[in-house]
N, C-alpha and C positions, 0 to 999 in steps of 0.2 A: 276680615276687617269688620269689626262694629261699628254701626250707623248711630249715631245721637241724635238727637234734636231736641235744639230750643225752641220755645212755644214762645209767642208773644200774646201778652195777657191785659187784660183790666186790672190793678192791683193798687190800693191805698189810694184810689183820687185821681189815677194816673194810669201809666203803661209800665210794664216791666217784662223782661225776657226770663224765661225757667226752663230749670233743666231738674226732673222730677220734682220735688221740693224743694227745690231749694231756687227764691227768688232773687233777681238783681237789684240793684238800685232802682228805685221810681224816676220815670219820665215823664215829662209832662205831654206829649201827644205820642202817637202809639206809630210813627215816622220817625221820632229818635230813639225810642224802641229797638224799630226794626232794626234799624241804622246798626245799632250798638249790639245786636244780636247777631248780627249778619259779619260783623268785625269780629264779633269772640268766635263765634263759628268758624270763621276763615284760622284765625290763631290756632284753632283747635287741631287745626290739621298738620299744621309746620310740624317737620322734623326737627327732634334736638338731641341732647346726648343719649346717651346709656347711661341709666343710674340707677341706685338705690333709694325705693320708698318705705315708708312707714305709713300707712291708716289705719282706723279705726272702723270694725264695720258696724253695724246697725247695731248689733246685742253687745257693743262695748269690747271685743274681742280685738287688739291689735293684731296686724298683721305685716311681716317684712317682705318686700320681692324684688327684682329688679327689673326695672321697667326699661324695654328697648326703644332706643331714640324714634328708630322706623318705624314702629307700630302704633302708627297715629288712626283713630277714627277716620270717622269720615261723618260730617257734623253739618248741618242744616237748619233753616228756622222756618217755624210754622206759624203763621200769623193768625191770630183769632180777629175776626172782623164783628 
């Protein structure tokens, strides 16, 4: 199983949750932040179907797989104070 974690941050005036790069919408205090961090995190784990993906990785190279519904993360947030 891979562990993730989102990071809650300082970002543009505000709070925002991240997952490497890439940031969320801005909050205005870093409590709906967490909030909203801790809700996608929990999402992250549900099981769903069996399917077929398409991404793109870093150097622009697409890639096809199928992605199994049970092989969910296991996902967490890290609050920067």
């Amino acid at each position: 199983m891979t562990d993730i974690h989102y990071e809650v941050v300082q970002h543009d005036g505000g709070w925002a949750y991240k997952l490497g790069d890439v940031f969320s919408e801005t909050f205005r205090t870093r409590e709906a932040a967490v909030a909203a961090a801790k809700e996608v995190s929990q999402r992250q784990e549900l099981a769903g179907e069996t399917e077929g993906i398409v991404y793109q990785d870093p150097r622009g190279e697409w890639h096809e797989e199928i992605a199994r519904g049970d092989d969910r993360p296991h996902a967490d947030v890290v609050e920067d104070r």
